[in-house]
N, CA, C and O atoms as a Tinker XYZ file with bonds, in Angstrom:
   336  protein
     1  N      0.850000   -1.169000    0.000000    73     2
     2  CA     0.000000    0.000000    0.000000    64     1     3
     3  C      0.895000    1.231000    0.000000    63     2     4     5
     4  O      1.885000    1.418000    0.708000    81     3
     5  N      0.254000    2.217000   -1.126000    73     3     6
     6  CA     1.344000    3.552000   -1.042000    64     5     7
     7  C      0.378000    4.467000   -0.908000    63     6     8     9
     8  O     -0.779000    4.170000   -1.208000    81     7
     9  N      0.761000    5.932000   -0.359000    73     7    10
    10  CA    -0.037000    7.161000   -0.188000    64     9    11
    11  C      0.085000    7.624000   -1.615000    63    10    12    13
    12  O      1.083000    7.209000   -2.206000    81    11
    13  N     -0.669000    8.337000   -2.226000    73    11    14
    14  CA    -0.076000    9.417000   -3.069000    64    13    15
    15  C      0.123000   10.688000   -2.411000    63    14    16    17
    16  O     -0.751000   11.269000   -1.767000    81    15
    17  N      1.457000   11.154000   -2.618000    73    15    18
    18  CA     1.443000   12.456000   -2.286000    64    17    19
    19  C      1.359000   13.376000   -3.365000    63    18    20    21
    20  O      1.367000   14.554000   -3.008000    81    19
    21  N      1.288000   13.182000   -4.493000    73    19    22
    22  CA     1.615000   14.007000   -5.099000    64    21    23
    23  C      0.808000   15.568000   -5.414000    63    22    24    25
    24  O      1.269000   16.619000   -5.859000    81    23
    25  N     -0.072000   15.331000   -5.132000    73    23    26
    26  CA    -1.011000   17.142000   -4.870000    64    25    27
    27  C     -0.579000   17.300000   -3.239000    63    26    28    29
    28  O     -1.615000   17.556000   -2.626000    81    27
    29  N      0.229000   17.258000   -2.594000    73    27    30
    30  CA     0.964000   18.002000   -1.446000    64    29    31
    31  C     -0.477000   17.437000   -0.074000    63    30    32    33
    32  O     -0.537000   17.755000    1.114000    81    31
    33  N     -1.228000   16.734000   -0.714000    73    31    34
    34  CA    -2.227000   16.194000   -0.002000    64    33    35
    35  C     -2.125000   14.545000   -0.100000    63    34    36    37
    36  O     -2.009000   13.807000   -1.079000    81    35
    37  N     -2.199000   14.324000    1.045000    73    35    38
    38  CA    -2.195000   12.727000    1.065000    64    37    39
    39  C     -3.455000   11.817000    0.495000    63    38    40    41
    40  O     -4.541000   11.716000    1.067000    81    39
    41  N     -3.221000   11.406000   -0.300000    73    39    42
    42  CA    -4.641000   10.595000   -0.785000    64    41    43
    43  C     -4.550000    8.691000   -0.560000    63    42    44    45
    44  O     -3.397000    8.262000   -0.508000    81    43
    45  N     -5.244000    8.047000   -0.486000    73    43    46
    46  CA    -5.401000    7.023000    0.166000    64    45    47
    47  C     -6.284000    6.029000   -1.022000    63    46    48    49
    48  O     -7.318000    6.597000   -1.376000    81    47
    49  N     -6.133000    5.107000   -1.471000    73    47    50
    50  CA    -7.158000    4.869000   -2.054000    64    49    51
    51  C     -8.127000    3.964000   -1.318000    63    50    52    53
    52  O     -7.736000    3.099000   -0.534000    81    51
    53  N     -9.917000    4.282000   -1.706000    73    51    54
    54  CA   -11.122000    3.589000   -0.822000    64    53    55
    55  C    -10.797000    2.064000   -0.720000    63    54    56    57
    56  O    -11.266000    1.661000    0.344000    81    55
    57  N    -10.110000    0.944000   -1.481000    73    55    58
    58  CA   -10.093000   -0.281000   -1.610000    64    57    59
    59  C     -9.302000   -0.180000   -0.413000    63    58    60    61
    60  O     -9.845000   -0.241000    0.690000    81    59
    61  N     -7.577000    0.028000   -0.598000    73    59    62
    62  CA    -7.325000   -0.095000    1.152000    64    61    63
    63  C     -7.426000    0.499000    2.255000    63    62    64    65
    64  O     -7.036000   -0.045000    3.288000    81    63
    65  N     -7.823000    1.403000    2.249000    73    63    66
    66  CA    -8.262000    1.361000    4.029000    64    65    67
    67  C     -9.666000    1.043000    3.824000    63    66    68    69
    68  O    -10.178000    1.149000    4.939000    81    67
    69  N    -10.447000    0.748000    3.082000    73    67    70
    70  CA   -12.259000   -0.249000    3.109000    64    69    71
    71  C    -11.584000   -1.366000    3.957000    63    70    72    73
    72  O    -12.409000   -1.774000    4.775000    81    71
    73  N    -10.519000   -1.944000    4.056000    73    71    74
    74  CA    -9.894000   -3.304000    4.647000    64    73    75
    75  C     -9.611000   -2.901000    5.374000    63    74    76    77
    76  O     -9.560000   -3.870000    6.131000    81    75
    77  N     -9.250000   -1.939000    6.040000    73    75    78
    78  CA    -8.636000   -1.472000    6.871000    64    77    79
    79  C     -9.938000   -1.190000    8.137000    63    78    80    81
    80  O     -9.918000   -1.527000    9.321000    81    79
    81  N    -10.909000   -0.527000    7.441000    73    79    82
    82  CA   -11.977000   -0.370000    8.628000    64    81    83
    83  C    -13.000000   -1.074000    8.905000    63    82    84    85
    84  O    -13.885000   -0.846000    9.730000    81    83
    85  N    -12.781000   -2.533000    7.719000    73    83    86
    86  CA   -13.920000   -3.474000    7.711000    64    85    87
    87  C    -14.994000   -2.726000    7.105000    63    86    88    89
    88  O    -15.987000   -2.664000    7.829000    81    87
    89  N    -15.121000   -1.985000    5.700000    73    87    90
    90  CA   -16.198000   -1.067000    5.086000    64    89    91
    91  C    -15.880000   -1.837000    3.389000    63    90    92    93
    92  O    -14.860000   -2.491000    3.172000    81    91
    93  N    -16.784000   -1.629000    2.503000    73    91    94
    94  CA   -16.963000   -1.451000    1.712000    64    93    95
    95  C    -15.941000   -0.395000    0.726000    63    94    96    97
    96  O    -15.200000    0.187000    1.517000    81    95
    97  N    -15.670000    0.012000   -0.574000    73    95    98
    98  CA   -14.725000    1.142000   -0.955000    64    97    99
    99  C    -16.370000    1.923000   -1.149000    63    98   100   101
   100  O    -16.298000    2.925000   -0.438000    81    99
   101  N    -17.151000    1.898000   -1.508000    73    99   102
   102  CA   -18.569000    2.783000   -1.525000    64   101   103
   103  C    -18.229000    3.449000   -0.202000    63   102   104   105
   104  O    -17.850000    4.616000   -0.096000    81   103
   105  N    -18.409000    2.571000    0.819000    73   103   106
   106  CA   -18.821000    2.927000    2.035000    64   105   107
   107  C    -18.011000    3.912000    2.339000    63   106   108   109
   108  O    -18.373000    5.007000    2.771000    81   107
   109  N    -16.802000    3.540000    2.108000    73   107   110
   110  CA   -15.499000    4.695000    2.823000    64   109   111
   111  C    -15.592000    5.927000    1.860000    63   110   112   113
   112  O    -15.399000    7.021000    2.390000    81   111
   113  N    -15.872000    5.899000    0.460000    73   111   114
   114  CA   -15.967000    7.309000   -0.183000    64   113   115
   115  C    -17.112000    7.879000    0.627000    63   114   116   117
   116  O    -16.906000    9.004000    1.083000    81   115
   117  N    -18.451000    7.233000    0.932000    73   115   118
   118  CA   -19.276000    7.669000    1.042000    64   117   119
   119  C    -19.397000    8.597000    2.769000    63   118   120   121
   120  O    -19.968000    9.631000    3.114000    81   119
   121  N    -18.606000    7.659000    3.439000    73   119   122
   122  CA   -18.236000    8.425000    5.084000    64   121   123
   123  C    -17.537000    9.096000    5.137000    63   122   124   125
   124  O    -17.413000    9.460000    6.306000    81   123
   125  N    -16.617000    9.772000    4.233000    73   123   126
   126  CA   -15.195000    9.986000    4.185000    64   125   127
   127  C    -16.239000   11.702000    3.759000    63   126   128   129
   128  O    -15.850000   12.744000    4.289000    81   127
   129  N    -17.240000   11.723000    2.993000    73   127   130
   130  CA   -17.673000   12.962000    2.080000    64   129   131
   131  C    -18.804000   12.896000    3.514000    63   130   132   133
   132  O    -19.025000   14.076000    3.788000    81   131
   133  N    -19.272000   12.348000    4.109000    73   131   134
   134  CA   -20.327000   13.016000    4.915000    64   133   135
   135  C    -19.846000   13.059000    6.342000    63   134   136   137
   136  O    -20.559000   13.277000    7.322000    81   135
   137  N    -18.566000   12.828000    6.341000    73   135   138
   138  CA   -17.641000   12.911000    8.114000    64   137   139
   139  C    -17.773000   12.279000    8.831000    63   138   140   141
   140  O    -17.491000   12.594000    9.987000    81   139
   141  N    -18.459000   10.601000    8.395000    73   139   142
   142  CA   -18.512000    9.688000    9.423000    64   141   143
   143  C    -16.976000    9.548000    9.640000    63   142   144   145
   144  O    -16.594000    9.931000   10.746000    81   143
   145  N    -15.924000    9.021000    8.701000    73   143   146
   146  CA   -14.784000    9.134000    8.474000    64   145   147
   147  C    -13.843000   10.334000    8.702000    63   146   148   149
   148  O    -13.542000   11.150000    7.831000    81   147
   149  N    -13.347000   10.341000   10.182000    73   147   150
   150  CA   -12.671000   11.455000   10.544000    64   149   151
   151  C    -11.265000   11.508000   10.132000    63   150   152   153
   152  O    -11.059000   10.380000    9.684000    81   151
   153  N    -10.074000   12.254000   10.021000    73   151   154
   154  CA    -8.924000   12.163000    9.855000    64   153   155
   155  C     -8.046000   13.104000   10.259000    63   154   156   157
   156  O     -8.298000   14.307000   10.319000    81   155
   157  N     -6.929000   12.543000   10.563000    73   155   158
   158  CA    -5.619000   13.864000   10.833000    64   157   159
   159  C     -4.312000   13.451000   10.250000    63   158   160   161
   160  O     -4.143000   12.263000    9.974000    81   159
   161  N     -3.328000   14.370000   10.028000    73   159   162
   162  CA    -2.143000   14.500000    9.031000    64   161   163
   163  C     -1.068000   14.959000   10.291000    63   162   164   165
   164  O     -1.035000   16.113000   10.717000    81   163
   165  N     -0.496000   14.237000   10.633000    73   163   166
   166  CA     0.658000   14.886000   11.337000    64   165   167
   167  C      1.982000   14.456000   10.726000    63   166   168   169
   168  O      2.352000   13.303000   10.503000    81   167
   169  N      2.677000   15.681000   10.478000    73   167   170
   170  CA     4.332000   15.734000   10.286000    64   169   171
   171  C      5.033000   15.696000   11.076000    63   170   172   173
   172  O      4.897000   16.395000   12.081000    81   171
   173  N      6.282000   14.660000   10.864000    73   171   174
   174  CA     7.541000   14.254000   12.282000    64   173   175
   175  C      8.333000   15.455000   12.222000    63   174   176   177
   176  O      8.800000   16.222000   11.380000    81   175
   177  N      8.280000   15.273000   13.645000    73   175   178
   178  CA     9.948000   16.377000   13.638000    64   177   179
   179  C     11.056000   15.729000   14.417000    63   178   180   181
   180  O     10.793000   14.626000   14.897000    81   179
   181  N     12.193000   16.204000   14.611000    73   179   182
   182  CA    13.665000   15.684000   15.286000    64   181   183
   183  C     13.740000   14.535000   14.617000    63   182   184   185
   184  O     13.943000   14.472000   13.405000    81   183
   185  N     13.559000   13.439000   15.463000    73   183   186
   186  CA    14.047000   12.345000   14.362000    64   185   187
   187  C     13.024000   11.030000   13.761000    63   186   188   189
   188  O     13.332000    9.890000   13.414000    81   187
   189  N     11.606000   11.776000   13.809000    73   187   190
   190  CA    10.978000   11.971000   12.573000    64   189   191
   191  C     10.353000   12.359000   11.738000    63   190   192   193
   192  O      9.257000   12.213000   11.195000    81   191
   193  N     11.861000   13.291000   11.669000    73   191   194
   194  CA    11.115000   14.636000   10.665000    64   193   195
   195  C     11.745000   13.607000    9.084000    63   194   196   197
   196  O     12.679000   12.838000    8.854000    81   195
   197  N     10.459000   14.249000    8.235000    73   195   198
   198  CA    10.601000   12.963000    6.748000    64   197   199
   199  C      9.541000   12.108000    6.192000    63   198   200   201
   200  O      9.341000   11.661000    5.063000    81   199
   201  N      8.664000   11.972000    7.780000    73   199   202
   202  CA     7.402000   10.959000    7.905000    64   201   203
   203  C      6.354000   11.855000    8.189000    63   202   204   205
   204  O      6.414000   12.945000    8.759000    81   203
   205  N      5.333000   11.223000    7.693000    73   203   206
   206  CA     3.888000   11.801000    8.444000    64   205   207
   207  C      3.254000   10.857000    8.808000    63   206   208   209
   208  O      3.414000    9.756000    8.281000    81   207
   209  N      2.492000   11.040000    9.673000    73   207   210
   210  CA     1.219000    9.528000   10.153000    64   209   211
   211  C     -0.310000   10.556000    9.966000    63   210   212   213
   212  O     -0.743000   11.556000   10.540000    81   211
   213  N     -0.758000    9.730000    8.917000    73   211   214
   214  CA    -2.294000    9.636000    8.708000    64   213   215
   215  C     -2.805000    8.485000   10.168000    63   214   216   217
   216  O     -2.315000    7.442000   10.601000    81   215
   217  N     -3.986000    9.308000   10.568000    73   215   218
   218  CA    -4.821000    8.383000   11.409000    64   217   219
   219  C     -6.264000    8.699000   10.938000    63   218   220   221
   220  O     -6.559000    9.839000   10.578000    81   219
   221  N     -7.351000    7.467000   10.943000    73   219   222
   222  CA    -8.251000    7.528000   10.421000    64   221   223
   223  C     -9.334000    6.888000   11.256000    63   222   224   225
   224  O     -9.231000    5.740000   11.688000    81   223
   225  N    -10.448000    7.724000   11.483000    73   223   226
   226  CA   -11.074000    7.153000   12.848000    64   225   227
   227  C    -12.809000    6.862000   12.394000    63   226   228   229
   228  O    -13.433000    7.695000   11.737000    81   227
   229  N    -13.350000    5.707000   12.813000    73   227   230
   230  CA   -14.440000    5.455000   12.432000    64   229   231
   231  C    -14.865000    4.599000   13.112000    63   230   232   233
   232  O    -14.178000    3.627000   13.425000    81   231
   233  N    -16.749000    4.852000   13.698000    73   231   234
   234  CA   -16.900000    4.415000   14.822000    64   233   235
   235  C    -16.319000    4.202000   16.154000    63   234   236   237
   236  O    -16.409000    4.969000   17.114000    81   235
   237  N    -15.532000    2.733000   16.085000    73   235   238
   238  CA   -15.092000    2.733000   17.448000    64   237   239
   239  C    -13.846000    2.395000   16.819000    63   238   240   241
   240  O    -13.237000    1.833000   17.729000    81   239
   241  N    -13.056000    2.401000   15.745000    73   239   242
   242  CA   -11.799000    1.900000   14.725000    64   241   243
   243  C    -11.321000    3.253000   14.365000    63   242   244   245
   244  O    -11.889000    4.204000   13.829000    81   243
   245  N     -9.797000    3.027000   14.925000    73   243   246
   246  CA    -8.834000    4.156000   14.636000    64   245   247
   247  C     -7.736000    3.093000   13.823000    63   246   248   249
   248  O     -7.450000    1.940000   14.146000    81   247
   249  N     -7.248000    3.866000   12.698000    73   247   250
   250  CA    -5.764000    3.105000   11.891000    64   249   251
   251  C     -5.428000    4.296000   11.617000    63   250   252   253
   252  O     -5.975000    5.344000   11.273000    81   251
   253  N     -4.356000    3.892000   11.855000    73   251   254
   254  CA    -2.757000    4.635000   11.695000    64   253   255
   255  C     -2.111000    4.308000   10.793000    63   254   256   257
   256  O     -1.888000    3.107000   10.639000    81   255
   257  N     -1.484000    5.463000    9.703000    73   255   258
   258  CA    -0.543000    4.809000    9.087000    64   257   259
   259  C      0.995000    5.861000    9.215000    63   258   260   261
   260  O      1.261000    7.063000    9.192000    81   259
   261  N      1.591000    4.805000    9.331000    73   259   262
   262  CA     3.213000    6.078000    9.163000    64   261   263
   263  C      3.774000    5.677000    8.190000    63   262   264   265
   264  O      4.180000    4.543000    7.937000    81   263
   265  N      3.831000    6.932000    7.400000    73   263   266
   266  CA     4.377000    7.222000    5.719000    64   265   267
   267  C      5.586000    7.595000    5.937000    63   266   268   269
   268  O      6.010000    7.957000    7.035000    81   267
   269  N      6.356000    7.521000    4.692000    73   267   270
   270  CA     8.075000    7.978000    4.409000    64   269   271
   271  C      7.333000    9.147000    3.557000    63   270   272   273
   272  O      6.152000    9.279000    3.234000    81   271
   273  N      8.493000    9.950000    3.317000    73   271   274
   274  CA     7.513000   11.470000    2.440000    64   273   275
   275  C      7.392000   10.995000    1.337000    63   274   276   277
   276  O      6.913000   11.884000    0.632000    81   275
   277  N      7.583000    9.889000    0.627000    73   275   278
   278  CA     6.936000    9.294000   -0.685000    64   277   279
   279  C      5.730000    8.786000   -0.795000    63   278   280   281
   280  O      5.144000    8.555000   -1.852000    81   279
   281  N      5.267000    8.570000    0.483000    73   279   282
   282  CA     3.889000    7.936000    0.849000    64   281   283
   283  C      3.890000    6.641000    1.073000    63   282   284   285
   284  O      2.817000    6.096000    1.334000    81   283
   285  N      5.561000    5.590000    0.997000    73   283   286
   286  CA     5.254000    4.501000    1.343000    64   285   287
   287  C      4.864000    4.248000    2.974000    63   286   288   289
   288  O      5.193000    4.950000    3.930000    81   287
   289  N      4.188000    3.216000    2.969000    73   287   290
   290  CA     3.726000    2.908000    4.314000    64   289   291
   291  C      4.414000    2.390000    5.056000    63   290   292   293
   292  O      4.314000    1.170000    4.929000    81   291
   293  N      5.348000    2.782000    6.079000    73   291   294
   294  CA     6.410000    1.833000    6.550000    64   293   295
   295  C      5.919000    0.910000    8.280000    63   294   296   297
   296  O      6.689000    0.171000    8.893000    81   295
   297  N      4.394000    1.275000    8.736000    73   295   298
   298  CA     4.122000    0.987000    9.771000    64   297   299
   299  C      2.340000    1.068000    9.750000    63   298   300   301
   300  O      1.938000    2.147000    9.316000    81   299
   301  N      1.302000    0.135000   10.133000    73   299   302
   302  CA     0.307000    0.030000    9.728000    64   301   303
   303  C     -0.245000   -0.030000   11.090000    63   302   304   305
   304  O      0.339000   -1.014000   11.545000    81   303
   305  N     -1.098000    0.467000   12.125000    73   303   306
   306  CA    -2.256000    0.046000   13.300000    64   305   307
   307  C     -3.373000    0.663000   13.296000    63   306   308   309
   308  O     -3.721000    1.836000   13.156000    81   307
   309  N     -4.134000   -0.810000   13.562000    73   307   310
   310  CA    -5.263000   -1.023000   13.990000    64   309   311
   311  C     -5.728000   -1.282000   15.307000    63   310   312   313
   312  O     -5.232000   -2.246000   15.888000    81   311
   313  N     -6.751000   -0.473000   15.993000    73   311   314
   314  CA    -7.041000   -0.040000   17.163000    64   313   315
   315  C     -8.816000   -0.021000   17.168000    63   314   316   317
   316  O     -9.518000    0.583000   16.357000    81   315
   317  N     -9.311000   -0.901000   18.376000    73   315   318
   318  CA   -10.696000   -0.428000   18.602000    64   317   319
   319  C    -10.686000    0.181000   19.613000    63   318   320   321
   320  O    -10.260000   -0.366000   20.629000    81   319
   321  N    -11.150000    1.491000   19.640000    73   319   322
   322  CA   -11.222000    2.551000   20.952000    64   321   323
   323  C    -12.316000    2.938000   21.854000    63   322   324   325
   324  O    -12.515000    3.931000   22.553000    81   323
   325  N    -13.051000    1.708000   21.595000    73   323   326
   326  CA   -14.379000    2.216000   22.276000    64   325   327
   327  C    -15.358000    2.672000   21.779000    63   326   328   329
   328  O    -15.311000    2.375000   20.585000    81   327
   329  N    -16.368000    3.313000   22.024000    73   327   330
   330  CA   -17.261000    4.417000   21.427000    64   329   331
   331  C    -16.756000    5.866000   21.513000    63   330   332   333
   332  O    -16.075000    6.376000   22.402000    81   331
   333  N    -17.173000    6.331000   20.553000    73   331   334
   334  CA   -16.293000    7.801000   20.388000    64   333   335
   335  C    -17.740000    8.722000   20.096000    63   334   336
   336  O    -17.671000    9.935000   19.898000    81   335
């Protein structure tokens, strides 16, 4: 699995993380455009500055991914957090 970075925005495609949250790729375009599908972008600094980690939160399922600045995925978690 790779990010695209290339519009300076991280894009993801719906087939993998649909596996990722146990959804459908419908489903995840479709939560992703009405905010069931929450998200955040954080950039490393000190020593990991280079990487960013996408986290992606839905229902009670948070995944994480930590990217190299090419968008490969070098670290993948899956987390159920309860009700949110």
């Amino acid at each position: 699995m790779k990010i695209d970075m290339q519009t300076g925005q991280p894009t993801i495609d719906a087939a993998d993380l649909a596996g990722l949250l146990e959804l459908t790729p419908a489903q995840v375009r479709d939560r992703m455009r009405d905010g069931r599908i929450k998200t955040r972008l954080e950039t490393g600094e000190g020593d990991d500055a280079g990487k960013i980690r996408l986290t992606f939160f839905h229902d009670d399922m948070r995944v994480r991914l930590t990217c190299s600045e090419d968008g490969t995925v070098l670290k993948t978690t899956r987390t159920r957090t309860g009700s949110r």
